[in-house]
N, C-alpha and C positions, 0 to 999 in steps of 0.2 A: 942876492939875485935868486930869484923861482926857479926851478927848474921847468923846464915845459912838461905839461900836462903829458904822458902818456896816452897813444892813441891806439885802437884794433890793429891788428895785423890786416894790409889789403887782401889776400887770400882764405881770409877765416869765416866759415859757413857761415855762421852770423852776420858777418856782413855782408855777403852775397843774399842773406834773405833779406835785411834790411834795405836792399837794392832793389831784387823783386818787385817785394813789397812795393815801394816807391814810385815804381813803374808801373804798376797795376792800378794803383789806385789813382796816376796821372792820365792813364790809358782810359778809365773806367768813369771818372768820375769829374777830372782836371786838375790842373798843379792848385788851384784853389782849397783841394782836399789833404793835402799833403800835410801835416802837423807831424811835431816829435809825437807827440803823447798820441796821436790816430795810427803814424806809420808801429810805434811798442806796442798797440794792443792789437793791430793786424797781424802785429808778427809774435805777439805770446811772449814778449818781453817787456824789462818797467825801460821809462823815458832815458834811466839816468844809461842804460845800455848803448842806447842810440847814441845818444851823447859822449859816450865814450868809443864810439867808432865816429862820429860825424860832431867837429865842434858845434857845429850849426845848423841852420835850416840848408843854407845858403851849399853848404862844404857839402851835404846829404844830393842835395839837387847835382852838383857839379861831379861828384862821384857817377851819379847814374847818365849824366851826360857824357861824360869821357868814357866809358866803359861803353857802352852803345855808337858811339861818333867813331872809335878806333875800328868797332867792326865793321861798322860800315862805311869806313874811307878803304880798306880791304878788300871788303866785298865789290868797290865801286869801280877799283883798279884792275881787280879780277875780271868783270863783266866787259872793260873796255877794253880788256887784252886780248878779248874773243875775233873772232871771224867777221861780224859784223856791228864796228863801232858805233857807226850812228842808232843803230835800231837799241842797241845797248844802252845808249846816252837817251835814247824818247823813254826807254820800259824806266829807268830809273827813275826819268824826272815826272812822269807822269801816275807811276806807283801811288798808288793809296795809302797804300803801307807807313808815312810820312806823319801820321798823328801826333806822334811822340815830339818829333822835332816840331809840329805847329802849338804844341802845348810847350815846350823849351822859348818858341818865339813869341807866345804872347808873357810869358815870366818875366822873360828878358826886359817888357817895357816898362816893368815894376825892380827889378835888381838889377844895379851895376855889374855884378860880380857875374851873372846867367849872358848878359850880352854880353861883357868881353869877350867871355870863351866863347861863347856861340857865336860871333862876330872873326873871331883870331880861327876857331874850326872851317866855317866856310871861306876863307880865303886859302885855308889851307886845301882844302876838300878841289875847290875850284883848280889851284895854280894844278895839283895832281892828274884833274881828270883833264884838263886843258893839256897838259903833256902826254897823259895815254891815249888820249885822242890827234893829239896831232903825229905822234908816232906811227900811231896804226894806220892811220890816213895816209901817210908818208911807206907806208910797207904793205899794204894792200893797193896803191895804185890808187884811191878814190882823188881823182880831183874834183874841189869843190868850183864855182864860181867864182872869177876874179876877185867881185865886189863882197865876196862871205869867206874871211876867215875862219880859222877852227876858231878864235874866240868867240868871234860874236854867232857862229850856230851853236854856242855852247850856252852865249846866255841866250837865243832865241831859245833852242830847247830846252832851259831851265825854265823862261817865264810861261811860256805854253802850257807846258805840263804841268806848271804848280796853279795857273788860274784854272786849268779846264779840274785839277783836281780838289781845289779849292771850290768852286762854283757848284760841282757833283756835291758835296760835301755840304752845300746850303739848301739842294736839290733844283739847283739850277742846271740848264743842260741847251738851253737856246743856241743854236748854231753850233754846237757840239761837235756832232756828225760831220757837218764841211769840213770844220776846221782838221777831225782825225780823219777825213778823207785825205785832205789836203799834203797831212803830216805822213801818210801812208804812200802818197802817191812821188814824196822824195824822198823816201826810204827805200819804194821800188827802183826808182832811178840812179840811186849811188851805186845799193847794196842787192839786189833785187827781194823778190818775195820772202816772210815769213817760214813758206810753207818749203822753202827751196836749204832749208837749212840741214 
């Protein structure tokens, strides 16, 4: 029997640059740029390096998902434990900020292995924020409307936010304005003003 290949330590500089790297150039350019032998020469090492932190393309892609997805399932828990949940759940889902994870979902309809995880994160991501929202809701007094649970204003403010940041992003913007009047004008009424924070 082989023994198994020996792999980098998850803590060792080098692999955090071969992570960077990874990121930058999916950020920069899109996960279409991403090769063993492109991410070794952005980072000033040979392929067999890479390769020896990352059996594959595939293990390379999924390290810098989960390393980004952990902090921002943190960050996301953090925001909704605040003062004002709702306006917390629109800045997240409507943030621009979001690139990275739209270049993880288009990967995803080319690997098996990119959609599981991205697939098993967002329900994970979801069941989370669905609970620190309905808690805070429940501890600040907000009541919503009969017919609107916290689930379903979780996923209306997730699809809102992801079209109107999706559409910005094609440089579309038609009806824009209504719409974040609209999204403004029941974030006054649960939570009140922005400016009152």
């Amino acid at each position: 029997m082989t023994a198994p290949r020996r792999m980098g330590t998850e803590n060792s500089k080098t692999r955090q640059v071969l992570l960077d790297v990874t990121e930058r150039l999916m950020l920069e350019e899109g996960y279409a740029a991403v090769g063993i032998r492109r991410v070794a020469r952005e980072a000033e090492v040979a392929p067999a390096l890479v390769l020896y932190y990352f059996r594959t393309l595939d293990d390379l892609f999924l390290a810098v998902l989960r390393r980004r997805g952990d902090e921002e399932l943190e960050r996301q828990i953090r925001l909704l434990d605040g003062p004002r949940p709702l306006r917390a759940l629109w800045q997240l889902n409507s943030h621009p900020g979001n690139a990275l994870t739209t270049e993880f979902t288009a990967l995803a309809n080319h690997r098996k292995t990119i959609r599981a995880e991205l697939a098993d994160r967002a329900e994970r991501y979801r069941e989370a924020q669905l609970e620190a929202l309905t808690r805070r809701l429940a501890e600040t007094g907000t009541e919503l409307p009969p017919e609107v649970s916290p689930a379903v204003l979780l996923m209306l403010t997730n699809a809102l936010g992801r079209i109107i940041m999706m559409e910005n992003t094609m440089g579309m913007t038609t009806r824009h304005a209504e719409a974040l009047a609209f999204v403004e004008q029941v974030l006054e009424r649960y939570e009140g003003t922005a400016a009152d924070d």
